[in-house]
C-alpha positions as a Markdown table, in Angstrom:
| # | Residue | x | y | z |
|---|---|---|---|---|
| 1 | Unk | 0.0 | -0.7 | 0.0 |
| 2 | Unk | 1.9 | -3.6 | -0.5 |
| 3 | Unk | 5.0 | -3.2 | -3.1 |
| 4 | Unk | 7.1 | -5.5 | -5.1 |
| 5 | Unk | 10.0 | -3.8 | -2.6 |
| 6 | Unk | 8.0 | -5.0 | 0.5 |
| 7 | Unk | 7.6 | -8.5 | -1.3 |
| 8 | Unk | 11.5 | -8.7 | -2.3 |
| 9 | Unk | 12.7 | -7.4 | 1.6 |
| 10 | Unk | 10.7 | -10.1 | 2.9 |
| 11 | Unk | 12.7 | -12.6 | 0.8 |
| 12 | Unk | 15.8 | -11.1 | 1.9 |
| 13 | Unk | 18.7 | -12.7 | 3.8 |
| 14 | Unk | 18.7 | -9.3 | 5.8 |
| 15 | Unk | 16.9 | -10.1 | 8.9 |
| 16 | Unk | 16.8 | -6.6 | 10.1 |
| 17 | Unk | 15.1 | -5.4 | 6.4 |
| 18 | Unk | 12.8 | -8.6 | 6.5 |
| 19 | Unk | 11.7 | -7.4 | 9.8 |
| 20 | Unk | 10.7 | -4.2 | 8.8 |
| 21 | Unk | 8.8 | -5.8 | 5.6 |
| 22 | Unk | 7.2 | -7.5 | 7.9 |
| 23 | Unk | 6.0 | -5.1 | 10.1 |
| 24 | Unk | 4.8 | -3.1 | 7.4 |
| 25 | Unk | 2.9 | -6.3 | 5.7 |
| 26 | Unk | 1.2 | -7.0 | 9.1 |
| 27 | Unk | 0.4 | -3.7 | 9.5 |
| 28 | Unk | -2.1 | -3.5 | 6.5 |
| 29 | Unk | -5.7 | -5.3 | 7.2 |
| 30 | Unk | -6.0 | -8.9 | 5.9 |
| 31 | Unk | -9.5 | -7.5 | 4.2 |
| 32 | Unk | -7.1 | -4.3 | 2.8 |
| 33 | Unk | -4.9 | -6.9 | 1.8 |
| 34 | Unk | -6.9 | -9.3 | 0.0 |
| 35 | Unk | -7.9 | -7.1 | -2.8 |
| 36 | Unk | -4.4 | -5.2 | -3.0 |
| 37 | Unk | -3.1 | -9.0 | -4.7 |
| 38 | Unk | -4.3 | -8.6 | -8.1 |
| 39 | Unk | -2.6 | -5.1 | -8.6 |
| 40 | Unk | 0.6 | -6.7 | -7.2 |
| 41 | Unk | 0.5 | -9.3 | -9.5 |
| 42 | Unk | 0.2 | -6.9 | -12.2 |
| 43 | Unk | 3.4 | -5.3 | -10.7 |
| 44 | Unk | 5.3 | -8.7 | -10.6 |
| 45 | Unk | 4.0 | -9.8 | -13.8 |
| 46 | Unk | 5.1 | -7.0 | -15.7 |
| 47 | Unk | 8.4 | -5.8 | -13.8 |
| 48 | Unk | 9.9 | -9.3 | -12.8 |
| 49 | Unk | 8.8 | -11.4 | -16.0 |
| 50 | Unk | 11.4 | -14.2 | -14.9 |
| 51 | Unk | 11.5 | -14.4 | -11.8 |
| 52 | Unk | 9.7 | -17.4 | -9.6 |
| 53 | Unk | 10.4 | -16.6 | -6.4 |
| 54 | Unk | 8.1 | -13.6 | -6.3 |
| 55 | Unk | 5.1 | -14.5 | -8.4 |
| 56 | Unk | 5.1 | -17.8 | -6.1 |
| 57 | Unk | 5.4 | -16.1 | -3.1 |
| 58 | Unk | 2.6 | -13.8 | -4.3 |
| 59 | Unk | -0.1 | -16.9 | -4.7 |
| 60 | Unk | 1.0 | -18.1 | -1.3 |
| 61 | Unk | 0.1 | -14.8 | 1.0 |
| 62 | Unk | -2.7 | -14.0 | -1.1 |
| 63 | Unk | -4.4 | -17.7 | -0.4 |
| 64 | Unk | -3.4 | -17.2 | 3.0 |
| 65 | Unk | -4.9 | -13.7 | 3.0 |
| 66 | Unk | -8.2 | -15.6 | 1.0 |
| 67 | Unk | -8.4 | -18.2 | 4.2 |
| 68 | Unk | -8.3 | -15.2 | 6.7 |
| 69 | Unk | -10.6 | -13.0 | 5.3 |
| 70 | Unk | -13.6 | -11.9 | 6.7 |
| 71 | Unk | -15.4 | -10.4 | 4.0 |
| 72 | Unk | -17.1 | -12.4 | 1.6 |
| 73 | Unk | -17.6 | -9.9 | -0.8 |
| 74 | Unk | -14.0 | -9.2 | -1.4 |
| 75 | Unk | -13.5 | -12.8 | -2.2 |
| 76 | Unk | -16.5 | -12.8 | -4.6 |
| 77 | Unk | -14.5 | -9.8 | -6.2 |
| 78 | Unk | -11.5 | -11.8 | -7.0 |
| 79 | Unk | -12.9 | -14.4 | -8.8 |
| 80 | Unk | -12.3 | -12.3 | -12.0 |
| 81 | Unk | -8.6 | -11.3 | -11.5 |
| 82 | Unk | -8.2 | -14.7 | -10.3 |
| 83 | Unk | -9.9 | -16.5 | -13.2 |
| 84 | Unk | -7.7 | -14.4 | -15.4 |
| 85 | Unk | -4.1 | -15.0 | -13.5 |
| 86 | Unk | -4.9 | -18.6 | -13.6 |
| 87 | Unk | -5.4 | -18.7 | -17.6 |
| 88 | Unk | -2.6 | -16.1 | -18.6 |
| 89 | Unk | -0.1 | -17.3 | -20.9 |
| 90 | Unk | 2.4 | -15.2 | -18.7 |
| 91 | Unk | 2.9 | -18.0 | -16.2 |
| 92 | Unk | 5.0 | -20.7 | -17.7 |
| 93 | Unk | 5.5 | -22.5 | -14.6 |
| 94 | Unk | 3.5 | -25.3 | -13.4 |
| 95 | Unk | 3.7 | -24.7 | -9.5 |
| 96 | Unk | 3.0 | -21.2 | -9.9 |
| 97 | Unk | 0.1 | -21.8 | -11.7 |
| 98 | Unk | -1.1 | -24.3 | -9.0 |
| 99 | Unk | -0.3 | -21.9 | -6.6 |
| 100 | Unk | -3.0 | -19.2 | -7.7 |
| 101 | Unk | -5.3 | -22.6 | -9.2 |
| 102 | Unk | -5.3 | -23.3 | -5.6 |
| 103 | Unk | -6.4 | -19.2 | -4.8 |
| 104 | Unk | -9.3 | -19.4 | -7.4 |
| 105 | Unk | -10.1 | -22.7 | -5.6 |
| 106 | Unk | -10.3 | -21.6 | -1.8 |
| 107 | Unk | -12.4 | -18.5 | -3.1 |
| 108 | Unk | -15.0 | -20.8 | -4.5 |
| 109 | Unk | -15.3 | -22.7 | -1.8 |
| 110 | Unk | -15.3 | -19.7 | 0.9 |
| 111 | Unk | -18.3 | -18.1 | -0.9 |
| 112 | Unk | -20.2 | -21.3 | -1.5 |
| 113 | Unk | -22.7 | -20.3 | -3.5 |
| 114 | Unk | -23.6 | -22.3 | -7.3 |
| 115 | Unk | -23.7 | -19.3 | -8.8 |
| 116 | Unk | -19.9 | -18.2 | -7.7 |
| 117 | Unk | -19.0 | -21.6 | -9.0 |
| 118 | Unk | -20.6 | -21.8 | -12.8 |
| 119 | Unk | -19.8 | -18.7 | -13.0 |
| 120 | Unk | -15.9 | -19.4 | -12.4 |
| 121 | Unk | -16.5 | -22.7 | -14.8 |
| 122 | Unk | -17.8 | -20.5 | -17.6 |
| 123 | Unk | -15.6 | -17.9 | -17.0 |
| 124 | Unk | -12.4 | -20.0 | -16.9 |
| 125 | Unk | -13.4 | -22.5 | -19.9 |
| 126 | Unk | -13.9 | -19.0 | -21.9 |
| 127 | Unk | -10.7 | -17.4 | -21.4 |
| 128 | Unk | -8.7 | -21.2 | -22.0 |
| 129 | Unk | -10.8 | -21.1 | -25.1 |
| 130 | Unk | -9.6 | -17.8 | -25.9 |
| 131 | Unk | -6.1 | -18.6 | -24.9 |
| 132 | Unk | -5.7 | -21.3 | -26.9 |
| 133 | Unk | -7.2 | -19.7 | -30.5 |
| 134 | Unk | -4.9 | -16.4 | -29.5 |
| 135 | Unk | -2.1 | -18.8 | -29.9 |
């Protein structure tokens, strides 16, 4: 399992903990790893409400988990979780939100099917619409 603790050694200045992150975050399967993001996010989400660093670094190995992946049906999975990080009110910062916009975005386009993409459109223009009249 990838944990907030693995996430936060990789960021730190100690090479030799870093290193050992590392290890352990290579050592999990790219198609483990793919569907392990949502539940991290979660994690971060709740447990590091202000931090940037992390959520960012989050959206950047999980689209570069998405663009390894071998198994479509993994990515069809996140489409949901993804739909739903995109559109919470939790993020507050532009880039981050671009980071995991740009997540939803590779998934569409690895599973290439119409159906994958209305369903993201309808899905993503309900919950803005939701967003916006729970605010």
């Amino acid at each position: 399992m990838i944990s907030l603790q693995v996430l936060e050694s990789l960021l730190s200045t100690d090479a030799e903990r870093r290193q050992v992150a590392e290890a352990h975050f290579r050592s999990t399967p790219v198609d483990e790893r793919v569907l392990m993001w949502p539940a991290v996010w979660e994690q971060a989400a709740t447990n590091t409400p202000s931090s940037t660093a992390l959520p960012h670094m989050i959206a950047v190995l999980w689209r570069r988990d998405i663009l390894t992946s071998t198994s479509n049906s993994n990515l069809g999975a996140l489409l949901g979780p993804l739909q739903q990080i995109f559109c919470s009110t939790a993020i507050k910062d532009d880039k981050i939100r671009g980071a995991f916009g740009h997540c939803l975005a590779e998934v569409v386009a690895l599973v290439q099917t119409g159906t994958a993409l209305e369903q993201t459109l309808q899905g993503t223009e309900a919950l803005v619409r939701t967003e916006r009249i729970g605010h």
